[in-house]
VOVEX-757398 format. One line per field, with one value per residue (C-alpha): residue in one letter; chain; z, x, y. Coordinates in nm, 3 decimals. Each point is the difference from the previous one (the first is absolute). Layout:
BEGIN
code A; ...
unit A; ...
c3 Z; ...
c1 X; ...
c2 Y; ...
***
This chain:
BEGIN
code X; X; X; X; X; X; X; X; X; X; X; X; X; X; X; X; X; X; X; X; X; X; X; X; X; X; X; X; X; X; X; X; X; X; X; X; X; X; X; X; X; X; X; X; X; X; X; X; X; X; X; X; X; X; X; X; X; X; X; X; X; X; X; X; X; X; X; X; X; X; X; X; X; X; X; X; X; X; X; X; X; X; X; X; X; X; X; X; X; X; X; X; X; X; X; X; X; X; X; X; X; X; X; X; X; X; X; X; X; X; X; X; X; X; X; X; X; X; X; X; X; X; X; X; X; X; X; X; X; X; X; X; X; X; X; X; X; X; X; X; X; X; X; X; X; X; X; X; X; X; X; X; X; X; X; X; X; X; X; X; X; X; X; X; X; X; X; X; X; X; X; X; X; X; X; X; X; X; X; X; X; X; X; X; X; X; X; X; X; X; X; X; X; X; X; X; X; X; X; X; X; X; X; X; X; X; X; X; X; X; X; X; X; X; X; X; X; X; X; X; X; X; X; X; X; X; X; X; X; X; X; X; X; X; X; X; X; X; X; X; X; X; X; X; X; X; X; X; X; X; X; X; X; X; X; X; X; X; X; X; X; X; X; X; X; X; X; X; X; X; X; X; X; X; X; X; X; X; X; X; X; X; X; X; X; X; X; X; X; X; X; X; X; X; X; X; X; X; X; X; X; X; X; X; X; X; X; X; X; X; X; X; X; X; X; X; X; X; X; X; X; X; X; X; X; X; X; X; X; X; X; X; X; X; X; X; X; X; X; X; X; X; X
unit A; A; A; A; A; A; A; A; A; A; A; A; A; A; A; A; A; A; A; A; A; A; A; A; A; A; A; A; A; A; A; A; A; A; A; A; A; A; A; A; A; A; A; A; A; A; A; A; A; A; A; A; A; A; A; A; A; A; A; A; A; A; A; A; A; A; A; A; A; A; A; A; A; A; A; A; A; A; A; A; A; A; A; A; A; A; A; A; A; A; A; A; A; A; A; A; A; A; A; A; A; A; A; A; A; A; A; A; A; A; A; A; A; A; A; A; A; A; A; A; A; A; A; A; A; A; A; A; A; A; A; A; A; A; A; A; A; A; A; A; A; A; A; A; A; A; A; A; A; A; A; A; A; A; A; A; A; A; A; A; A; A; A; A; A; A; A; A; A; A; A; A; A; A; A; A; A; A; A; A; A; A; A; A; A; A; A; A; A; A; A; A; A; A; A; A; A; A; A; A; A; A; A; A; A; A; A; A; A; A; A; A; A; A; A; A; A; A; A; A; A; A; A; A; A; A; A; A; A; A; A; A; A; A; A; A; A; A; A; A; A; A; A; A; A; A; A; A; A; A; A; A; A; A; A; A; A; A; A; A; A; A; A; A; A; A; A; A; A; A; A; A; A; A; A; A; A; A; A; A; A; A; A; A; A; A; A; A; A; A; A; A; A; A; A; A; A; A; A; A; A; A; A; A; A; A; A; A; A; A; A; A; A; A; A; A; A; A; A; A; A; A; A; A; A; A; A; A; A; A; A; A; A; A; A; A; A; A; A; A; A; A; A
c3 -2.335; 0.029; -0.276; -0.044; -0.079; -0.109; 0.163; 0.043; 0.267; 0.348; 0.006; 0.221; -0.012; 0.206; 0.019; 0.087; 0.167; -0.055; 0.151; -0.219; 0.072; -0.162; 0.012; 0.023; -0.253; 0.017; -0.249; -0.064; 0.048; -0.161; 0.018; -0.197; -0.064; 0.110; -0.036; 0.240; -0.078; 0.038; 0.150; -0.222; 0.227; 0.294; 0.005; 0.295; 0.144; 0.353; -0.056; -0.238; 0.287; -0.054; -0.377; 0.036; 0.193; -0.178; -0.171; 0.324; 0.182; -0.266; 0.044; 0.408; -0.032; -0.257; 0.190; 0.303; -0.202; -0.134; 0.334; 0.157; -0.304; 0.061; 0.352; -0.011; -0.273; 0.254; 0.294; -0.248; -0.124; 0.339; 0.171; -0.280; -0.098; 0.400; 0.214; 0.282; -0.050; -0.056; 0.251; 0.064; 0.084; -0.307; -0.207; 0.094; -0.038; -0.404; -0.075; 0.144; -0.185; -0.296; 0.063; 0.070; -0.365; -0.169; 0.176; -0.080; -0.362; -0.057; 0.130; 0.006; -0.377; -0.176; 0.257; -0.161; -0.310; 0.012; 0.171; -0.300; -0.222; -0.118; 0.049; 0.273; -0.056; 0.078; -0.201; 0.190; -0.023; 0.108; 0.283; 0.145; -0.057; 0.181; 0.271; 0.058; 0.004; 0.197; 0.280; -0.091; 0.159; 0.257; 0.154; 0.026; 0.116; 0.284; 0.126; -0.095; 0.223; 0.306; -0.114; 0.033; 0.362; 0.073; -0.086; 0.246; 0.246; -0.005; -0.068; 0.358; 0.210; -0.163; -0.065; 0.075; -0.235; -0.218; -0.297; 0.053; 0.019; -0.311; -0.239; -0.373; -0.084; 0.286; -0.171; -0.389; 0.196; 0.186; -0.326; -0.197; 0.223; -0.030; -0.381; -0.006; 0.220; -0.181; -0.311; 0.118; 0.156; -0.322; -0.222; 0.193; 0.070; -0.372; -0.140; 0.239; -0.114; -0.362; -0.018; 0.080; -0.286; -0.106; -0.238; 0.191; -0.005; -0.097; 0.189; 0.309; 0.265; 0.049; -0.209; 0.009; 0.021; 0.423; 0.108; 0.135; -0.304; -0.232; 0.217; -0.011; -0.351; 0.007; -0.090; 0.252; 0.283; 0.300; 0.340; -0.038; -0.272; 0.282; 0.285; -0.170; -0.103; 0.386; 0.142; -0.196; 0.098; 0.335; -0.005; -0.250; 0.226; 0.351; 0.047; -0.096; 0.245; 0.266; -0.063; 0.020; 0.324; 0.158; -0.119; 0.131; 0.336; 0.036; -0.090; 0.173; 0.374; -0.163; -0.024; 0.305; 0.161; -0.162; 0.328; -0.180; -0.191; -0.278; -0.061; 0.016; -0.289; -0.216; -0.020; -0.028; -0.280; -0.219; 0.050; -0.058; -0.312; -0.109; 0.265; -0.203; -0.364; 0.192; 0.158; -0.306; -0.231; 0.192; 0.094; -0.339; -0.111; 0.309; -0.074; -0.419; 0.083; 0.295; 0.042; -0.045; -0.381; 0.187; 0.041; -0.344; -0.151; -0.338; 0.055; 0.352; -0.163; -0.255; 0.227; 0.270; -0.320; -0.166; 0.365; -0.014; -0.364; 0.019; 0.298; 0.221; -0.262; 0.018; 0.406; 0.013; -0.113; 0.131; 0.354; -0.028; -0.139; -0.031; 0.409; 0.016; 0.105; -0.123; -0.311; -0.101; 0.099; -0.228; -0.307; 0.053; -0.019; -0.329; -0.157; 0.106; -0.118; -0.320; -0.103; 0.121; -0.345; -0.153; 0.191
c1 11.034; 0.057; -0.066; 0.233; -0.146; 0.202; 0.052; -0.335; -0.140; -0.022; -0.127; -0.301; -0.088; -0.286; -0.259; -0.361; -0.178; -0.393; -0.222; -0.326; -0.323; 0.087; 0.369; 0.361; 0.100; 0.378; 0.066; 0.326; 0.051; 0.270; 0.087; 0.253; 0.315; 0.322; 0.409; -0.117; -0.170; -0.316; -0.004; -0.226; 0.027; 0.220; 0.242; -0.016; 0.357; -0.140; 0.164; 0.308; 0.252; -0.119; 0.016; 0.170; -0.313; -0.295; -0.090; 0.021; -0.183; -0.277; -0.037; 0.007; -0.271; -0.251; -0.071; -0.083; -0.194; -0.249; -0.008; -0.128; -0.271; -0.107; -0.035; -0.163; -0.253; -0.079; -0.072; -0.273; -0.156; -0.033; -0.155; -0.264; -0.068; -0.035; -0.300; 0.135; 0.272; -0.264; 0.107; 0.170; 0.325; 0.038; -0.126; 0.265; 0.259; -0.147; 0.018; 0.368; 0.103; -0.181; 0.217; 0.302; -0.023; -0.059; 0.297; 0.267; -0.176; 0.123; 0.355; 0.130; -0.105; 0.197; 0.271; 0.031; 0.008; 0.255; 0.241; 0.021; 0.010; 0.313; -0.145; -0.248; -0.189; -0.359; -0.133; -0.061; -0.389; 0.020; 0.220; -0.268; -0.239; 0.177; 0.053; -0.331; -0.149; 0.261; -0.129; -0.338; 0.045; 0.266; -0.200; -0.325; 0.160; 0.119; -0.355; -0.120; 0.207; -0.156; -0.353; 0.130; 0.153; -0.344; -0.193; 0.197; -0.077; -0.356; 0.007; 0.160; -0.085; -0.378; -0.075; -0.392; -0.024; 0.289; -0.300; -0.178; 0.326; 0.206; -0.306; 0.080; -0.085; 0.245; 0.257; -0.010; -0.056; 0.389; 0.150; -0.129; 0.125; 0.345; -0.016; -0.099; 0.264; 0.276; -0.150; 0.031; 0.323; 0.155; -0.160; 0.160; 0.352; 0.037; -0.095; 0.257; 0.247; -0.033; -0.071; 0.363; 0.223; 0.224; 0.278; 0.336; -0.021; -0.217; 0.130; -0.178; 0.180; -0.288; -0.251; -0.312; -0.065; -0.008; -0.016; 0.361; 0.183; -0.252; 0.085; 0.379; 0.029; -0.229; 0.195; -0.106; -0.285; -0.119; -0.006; -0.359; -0.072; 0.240; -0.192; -0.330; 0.090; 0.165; -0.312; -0.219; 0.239; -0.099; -0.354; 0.002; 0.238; -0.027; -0.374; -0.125; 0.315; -0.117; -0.381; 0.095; 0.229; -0.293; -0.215; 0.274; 0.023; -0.359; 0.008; 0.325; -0.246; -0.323; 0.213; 0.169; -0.349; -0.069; -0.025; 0.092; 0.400; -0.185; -0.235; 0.289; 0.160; -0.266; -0.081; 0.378; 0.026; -0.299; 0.232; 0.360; -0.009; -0.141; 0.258; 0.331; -0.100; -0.065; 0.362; 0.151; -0.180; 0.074; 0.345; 0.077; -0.175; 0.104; 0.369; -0.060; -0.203; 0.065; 0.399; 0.146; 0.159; 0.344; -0.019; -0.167; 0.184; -0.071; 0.123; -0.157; -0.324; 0.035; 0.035; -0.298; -0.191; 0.033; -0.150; -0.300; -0.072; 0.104; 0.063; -0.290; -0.270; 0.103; 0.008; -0.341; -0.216; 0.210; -0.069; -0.358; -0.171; 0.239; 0.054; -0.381; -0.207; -0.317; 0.111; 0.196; -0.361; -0.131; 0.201; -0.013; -0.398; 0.057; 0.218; -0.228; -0.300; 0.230; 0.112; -0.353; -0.144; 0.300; -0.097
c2 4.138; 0.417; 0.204; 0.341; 0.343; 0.299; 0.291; 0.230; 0.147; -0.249; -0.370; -0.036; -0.398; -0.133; -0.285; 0.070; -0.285; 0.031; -0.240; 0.018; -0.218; -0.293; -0.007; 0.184; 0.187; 0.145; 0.269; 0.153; 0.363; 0.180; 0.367; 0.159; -0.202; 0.097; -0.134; -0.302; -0.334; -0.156; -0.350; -0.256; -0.292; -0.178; -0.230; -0.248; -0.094; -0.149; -0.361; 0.142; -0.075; -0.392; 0.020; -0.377; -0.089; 0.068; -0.256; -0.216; 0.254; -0.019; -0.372; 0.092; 0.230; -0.156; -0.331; 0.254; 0.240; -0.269; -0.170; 0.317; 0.032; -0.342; -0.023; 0.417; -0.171; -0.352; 0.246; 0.248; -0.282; -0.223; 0.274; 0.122; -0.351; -0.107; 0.115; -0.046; 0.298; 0.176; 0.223; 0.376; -0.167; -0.170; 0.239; 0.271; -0.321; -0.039; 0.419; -0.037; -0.326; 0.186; 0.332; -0.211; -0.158; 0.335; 0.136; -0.215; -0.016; 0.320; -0.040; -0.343; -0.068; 0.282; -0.116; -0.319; 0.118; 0.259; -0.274; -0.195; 0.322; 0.163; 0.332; 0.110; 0.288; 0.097; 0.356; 0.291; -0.004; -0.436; 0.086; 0.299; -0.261; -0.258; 0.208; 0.089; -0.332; -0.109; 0.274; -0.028; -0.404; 0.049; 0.277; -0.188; -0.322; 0.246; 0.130; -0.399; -0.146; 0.295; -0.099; -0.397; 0.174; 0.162; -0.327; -0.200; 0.259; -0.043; -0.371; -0.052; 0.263; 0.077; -0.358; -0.003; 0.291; -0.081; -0.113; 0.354; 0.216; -0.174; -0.069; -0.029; 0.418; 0.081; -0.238; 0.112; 0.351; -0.042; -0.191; 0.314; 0.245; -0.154; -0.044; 0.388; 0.127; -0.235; 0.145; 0.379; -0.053; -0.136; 0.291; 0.216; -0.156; -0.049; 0.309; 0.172; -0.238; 0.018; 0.367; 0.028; 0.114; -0.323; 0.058; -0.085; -0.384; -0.276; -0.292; -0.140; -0.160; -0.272; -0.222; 0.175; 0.359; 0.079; 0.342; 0.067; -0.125; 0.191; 0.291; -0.057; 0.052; 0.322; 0.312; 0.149; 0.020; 0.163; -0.030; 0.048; -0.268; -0.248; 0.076; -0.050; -0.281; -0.113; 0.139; -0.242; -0.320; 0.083; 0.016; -0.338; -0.165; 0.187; -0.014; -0.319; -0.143; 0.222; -0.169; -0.305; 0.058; 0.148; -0.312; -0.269; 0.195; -0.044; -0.368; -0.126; 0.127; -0.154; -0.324; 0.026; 0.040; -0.362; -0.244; -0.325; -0.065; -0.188; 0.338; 0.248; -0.205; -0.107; 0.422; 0.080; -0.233; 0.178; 0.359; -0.198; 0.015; 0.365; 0.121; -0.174; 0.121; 0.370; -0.022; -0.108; 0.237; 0.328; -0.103; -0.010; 0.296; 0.251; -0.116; 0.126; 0.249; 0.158; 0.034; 0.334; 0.049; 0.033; -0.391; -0.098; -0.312; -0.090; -0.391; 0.008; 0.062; -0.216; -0.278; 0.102; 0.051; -0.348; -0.084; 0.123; -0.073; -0.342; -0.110; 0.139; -0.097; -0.353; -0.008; 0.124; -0.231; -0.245; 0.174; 0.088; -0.308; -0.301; 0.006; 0.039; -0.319; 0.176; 0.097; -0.354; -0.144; 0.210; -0.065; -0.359; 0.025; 0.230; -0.256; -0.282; 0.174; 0.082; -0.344; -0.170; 0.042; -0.187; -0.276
***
């Protein structure tokens, strides 16, 4: 929807984002209108070249999207309801299965939606919003998955004082830090973003509102605003990588170290995992995130996109707990313990 003004003196359109103490609060600003027009709200166009397709894509996508719930919701509930996951490990592996569900919550529904809908729009204010919790989770899975890195760390190289050195304050301690730096990080990203005049187009070249189609449609912006903006990819994406490196360096020789085959495997195995959903997760990201604009591809990201909000939340839980002896011990003593009483 765009709304026309007459001619006055020039159009200065921007969108605040506030973060208060109990919530966001995005408030319009407007300045003086001019002979331009103020963008109300986006129109998505990400799967418009598969207009044919949609509906088949929807029931592609759906099956997935509840699978990924339902296995995300077996994996919370096995490890608060068994003891014996009781344990740092597992506990970083519930906050990510519990990120992981709020992230593709605020993608993959409106997704659906908007595939079976004849027009796909989001308003300005939802789409700000949506990008900010979007962030806000993508970000913290980022430092997560380093505090999941540093936790293996200690686990095999500090493993007589791998109780003392990962106790449960210096866990909710490293999942806060990450929640607060995903938080800051997405404050900041989306205020430069929507602070940006937008009155040339309305229609987004994706499904949800990412930064570089947002930014596309900008009138105009700055080279500062982009290489905030490319600055902060590379501390969300760069550091925690370069953390975990250094973490798997230091494992890979405490392993090596390990006398017996059997030993070198069984300690392998507990970093296997946590090492394919980091690969797969900053792959992805660094190749969104990190190219130069030169090489941006609207269809390109489209595609990488739909990969990790579908694709990579279904692998996951699949690769951390279903290939895990301990934890398919555990949910068969949940489900016994469950069903017991109907007996």
């Amino acid at each position: 929807m765009v709304v026309a003004f007459g001619k006055a003196s020039p159009l200065t359109v921007r969108s605040s984002v506030v973060y208060g103490g109990l919530g966001l609060f995005f408030t319009d600003l407007s300045g003086e209108w001019g002979n331009e027009t103020l963008v109300r709200e986006f129109i998505f166009l990400g799967f418009s070249s598969l207009a044919g397709l949609q509906r088949l894509l929807f029931v592609a996508f759906l099956p997935l999207y509840l699978f990924t719930l339902g296995t995300n919701a077996i994996i919370i509930s096995t490890i608060v309801l068994d003891r014996a996951l009781h344990t740092p490990m597992y506990f970083f592996l519930a906050v990510f299965s519990c990120s992981e569900t709020c992230y593709t919550f605020v993608i993959v529904p409106k997704m659906l939606v908007d595939l079976l809908a004849q027009k796909k729009t989001i308003s300005f204010v939802g789409c700000a919003i949506q990008m900010f919790t979007f962030l806000f989770l993508g970000c913290s899975h980022s430092f997560l998955l380093a505090a999941m890195g540093y936790d293996r760390y200690v686990a095999i190289c500090n493993p007589l004082r791998y109780t003392e050195l990962m106790g449960p304050r210096v866990c909710v301690g490293l999942v806060a830090a990450a929640c607060a730096c995903g938080l800051t990080i997405a404050q900041v990203v989306t205020s430069l973003v929507f602070h940006l005049p937008f009155s040339s187009s309305n229609q987004l070249h994706h499904y949800f509102c990412d930064i570089s189609p947002v930014l596309k449609v900008a009138s105009h912006h700055t080279r500062l605003s982009q290489l905030v903006i490319f600055m902060i990819g590379v501390c969300v994406l760069v550091v925690p990588l370069f953390l975990i490196l250094v973490s798997y360096i230091r494992i890979i020789s405490a392993i090596l170290k390990i006398p017996s085959s059997t030993g070198r495997y069984k300690a392998f195995s507990t970093c296997a995992s946590h090492l394919t959903v980091a690969t797969v997760h900053y792959g992805c990201a660094s190749f969104i995130y990190l190219r130069p604009k030169s090489s941006y591809s609207s269809s390109q990201d489209t595609l990488i996109s739909v990969s990790y909000t579908i694709f990579t939340p279904l692998f996951n839980p699949i690769i951390y707990s279903l290939r895990n002896q301990e934890f398919k011990a555990a949910f068969r003593r949940v489900m016994g313990q469950t069903s017991y009483p109907l007996h």
